[in-house]
MMTF fields as JSON, N, C-alpha, C and O atoms, coordinates in Angstrom:
{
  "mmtfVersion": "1.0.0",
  "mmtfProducer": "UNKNOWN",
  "numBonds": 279,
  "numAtoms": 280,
  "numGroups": 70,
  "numChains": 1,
  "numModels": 1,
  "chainsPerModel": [1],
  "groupsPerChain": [70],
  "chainIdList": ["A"],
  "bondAtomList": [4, 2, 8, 6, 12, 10, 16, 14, 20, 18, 24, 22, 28, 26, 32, 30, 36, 34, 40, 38, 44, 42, 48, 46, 52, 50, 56, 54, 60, 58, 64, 62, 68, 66, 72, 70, 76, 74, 80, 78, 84, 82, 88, 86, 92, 90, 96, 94, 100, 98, 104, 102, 108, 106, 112, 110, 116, 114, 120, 118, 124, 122, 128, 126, 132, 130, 136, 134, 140, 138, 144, 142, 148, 146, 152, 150, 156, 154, 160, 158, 164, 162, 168, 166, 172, 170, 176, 174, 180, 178, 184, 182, 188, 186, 192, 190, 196, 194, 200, 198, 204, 202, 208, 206, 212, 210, 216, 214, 220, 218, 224, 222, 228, 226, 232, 230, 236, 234, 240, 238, 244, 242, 248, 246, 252, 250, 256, 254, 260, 258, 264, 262, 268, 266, 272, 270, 276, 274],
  "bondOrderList": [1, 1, 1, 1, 1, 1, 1, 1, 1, 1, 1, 1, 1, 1, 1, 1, 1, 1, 1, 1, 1, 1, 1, 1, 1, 1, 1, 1, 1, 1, 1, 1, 1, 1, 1, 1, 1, 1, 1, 1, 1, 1, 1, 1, 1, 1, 1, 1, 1, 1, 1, 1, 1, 1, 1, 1, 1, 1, 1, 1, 1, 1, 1, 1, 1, 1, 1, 1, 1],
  "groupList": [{"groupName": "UNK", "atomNameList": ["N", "CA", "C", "O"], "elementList": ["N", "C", "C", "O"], "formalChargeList": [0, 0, 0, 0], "bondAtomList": [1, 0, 2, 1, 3, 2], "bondOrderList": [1, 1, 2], "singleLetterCode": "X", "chemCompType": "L-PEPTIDE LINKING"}],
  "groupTypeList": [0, 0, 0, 0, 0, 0, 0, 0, 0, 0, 0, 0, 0, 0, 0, 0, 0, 0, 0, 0, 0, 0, 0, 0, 0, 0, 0, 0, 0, 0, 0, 0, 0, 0, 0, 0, 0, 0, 0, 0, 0, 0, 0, 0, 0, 0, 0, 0, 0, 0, 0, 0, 0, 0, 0, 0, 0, 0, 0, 0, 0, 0, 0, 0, 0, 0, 0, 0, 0, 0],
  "groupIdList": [1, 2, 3, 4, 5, 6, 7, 8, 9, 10, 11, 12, 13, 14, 15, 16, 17, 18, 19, 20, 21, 22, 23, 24, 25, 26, 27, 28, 29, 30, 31, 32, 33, 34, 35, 36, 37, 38, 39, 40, 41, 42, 43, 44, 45, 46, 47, 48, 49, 50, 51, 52, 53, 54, 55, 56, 57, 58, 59, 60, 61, 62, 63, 64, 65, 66, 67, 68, 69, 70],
  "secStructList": [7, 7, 1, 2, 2, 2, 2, 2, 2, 2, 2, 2, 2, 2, 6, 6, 6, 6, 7, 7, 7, 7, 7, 7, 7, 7, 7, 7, 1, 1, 7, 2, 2, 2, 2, 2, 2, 2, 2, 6, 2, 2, 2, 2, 2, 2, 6, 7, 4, 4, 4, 6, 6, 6, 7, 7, 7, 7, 7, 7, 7, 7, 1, 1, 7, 4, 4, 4, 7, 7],
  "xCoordList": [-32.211, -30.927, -30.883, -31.204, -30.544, -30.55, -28.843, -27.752, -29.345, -27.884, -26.745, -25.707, -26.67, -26.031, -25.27, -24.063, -26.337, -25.41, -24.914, -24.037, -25.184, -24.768, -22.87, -21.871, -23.137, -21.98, -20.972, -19.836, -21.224, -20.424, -19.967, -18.77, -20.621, -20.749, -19.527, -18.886, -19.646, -18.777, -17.179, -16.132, -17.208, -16.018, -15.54, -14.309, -16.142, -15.675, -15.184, -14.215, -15.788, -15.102, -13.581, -12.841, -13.587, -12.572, -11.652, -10.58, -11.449, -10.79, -10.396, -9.307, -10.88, -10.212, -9.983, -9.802, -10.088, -9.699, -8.02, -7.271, -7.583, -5.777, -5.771, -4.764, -7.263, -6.874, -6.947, -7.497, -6.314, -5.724, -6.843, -7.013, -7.573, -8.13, -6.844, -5.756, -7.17, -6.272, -6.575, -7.725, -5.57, -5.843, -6.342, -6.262, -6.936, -7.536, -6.698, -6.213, -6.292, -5.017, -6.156, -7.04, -5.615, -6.874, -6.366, -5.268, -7.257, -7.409, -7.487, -8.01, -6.912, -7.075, -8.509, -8.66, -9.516, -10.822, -11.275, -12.432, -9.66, -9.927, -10.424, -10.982, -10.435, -10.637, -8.897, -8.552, -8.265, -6.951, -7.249, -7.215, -7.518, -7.858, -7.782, -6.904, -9.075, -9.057, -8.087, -7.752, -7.935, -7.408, -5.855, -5.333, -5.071, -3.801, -3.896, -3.163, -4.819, -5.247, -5.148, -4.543, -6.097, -6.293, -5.403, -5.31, -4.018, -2.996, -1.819, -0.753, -1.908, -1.089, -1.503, -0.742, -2.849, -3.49, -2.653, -2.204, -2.761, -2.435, -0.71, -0.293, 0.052, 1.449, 1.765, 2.757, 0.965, 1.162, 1.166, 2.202, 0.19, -0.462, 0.759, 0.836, 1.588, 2.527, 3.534, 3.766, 4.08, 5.544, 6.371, 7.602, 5.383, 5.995, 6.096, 6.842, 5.581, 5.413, 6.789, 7.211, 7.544, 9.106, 10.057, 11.056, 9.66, 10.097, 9.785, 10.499, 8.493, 7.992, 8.105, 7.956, 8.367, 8.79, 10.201, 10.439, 11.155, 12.776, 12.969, 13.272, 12.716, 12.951, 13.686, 13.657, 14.387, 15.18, 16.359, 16.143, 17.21, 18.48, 18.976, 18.934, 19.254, 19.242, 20.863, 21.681, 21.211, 22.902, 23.437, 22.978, 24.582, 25.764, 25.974, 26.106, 26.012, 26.203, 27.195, 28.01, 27.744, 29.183, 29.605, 29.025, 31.094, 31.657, 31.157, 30.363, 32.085, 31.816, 30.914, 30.953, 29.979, 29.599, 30.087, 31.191, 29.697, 30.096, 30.646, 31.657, 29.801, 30.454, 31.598, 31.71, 32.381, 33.438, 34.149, 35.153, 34.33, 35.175, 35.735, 36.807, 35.203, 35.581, 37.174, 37.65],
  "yCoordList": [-5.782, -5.387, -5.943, -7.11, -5.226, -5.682, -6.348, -6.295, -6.872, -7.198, -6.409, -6.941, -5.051, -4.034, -3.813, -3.593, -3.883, -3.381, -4.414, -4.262, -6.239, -6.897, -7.231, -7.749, -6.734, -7.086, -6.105, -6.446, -4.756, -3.937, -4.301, -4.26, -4.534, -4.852, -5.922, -5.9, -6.983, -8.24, -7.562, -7.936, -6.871, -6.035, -5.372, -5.376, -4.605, -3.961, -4.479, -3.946, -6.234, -6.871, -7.847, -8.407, -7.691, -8.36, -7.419, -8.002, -6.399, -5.174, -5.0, -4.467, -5.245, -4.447, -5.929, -5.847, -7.239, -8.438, -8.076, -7.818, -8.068, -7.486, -8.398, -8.794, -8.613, -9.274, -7.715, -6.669, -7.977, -7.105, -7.03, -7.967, -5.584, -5.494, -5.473, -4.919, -6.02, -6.193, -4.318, -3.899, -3.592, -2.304, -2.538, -3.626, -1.225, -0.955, -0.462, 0.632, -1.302, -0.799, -0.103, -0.64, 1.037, 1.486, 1.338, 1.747, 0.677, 0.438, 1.154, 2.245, 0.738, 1.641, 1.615, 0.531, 2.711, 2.134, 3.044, 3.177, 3.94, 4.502, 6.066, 6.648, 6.739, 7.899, 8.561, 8.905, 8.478, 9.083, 9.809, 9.253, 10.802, 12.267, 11.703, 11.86, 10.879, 10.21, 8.794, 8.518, 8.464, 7.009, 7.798, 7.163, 8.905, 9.116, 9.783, 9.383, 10.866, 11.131, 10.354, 10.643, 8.966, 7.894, 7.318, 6.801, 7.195, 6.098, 6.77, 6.155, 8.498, 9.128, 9.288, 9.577, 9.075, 8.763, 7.645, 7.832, 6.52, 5.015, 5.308, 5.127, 5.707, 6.059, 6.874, 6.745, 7.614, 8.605, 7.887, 7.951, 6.851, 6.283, 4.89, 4.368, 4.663, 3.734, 4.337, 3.721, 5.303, 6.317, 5.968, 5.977, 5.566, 5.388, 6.298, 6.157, 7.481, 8.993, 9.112, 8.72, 9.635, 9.887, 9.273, 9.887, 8.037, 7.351, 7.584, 7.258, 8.274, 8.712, 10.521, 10.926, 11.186, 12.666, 12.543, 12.991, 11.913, 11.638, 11.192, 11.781, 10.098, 9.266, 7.909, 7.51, 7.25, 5.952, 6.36, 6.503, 6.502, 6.103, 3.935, 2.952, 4.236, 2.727, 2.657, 3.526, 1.201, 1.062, 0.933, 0.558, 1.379, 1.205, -0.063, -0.754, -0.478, -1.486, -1.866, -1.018, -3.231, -3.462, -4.258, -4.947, -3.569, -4.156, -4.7, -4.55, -5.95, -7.363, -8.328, -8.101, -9.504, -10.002, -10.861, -11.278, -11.35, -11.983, -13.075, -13.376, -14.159, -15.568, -14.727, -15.732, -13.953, -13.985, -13.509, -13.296, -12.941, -12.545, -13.506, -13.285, -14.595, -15.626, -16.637, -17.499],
  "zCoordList": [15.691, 15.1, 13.67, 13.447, 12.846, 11.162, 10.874, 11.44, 9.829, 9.509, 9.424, 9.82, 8.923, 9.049, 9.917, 9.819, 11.432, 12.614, 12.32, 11.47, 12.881, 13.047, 12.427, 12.926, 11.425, 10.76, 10.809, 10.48, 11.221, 11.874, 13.447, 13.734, 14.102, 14.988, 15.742, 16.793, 14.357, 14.433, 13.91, 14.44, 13.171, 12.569, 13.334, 13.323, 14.224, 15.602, 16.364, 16.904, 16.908, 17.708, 17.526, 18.335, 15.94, 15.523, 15.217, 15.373, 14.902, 15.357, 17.071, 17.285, 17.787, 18.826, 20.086, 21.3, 19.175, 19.922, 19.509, 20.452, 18.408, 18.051, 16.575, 15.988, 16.148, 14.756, 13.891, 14.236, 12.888, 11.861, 10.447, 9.667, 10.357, 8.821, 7.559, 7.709, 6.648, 5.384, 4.801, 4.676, 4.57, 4.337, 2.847, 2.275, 2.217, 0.788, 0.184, 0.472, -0.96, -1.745, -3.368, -4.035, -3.409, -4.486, -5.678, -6.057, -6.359, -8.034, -8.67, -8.44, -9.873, -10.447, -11.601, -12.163, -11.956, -12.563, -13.694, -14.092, -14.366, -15.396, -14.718, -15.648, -13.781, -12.935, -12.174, -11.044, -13.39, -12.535, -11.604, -10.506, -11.617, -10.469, -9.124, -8.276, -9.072, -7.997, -7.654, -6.502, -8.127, -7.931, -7.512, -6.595, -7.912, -7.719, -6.387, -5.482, -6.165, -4.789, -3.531, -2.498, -3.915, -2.883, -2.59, -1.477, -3.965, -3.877, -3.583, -3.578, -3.224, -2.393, -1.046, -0.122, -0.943, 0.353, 1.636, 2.767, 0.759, 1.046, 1.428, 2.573, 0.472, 0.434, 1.573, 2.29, 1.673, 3.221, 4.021, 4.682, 4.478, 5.478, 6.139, 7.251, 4.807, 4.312, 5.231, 6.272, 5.029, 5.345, 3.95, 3.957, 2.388, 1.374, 0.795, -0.175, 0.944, 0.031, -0.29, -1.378, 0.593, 0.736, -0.5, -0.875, -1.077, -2.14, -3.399, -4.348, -3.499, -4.324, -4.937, -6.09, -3.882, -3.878, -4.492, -5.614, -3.716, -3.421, -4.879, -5.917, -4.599, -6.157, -5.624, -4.46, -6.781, -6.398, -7.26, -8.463, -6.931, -8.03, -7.991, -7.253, -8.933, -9.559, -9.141, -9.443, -8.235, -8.328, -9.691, -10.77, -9.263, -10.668, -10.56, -9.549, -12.244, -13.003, -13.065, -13.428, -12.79, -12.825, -14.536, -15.375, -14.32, -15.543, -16.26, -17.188, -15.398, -15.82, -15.07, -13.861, -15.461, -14.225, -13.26, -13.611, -12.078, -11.674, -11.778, -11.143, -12.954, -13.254, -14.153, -14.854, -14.657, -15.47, -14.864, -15.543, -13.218, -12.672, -11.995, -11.432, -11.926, -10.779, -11.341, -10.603]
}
């Protein structure tokens, strides 16, 4: 057995003992095309897309602030 399997192998078992892989958050490396692809990929995978289609509206700004209302 080469190192290869081996180390798949060990990744497999630490996967399906209930420890957790750290997911691939994609960089960015000067290749928009791809990198926006992958990082709508990730966003899907998230249930973050929705925020990104939708949008955010920003709360309303109050008056005055708080320390001068008091």
């Amino acid at each position: 057995m080469n190192d290869f399997q081996t180390e798949r192998d060990r990744k497999r078992k630490m996967t399906s003992e209930g420890h957790f892989v750290q997911p691939f958050i994609p960089r960015f490396d000067g290749h928009y095309d791809l990198w926006s692809m992958l990082m709508e990929n990730f966003l899907r995978s998230k249930e973050y897309w929705g925020l990104i289609e939708i949008g955010y509206e920003e709360p309303a700004h109050r008056e005055q602030p708080l320390s001068e209302g008091r």
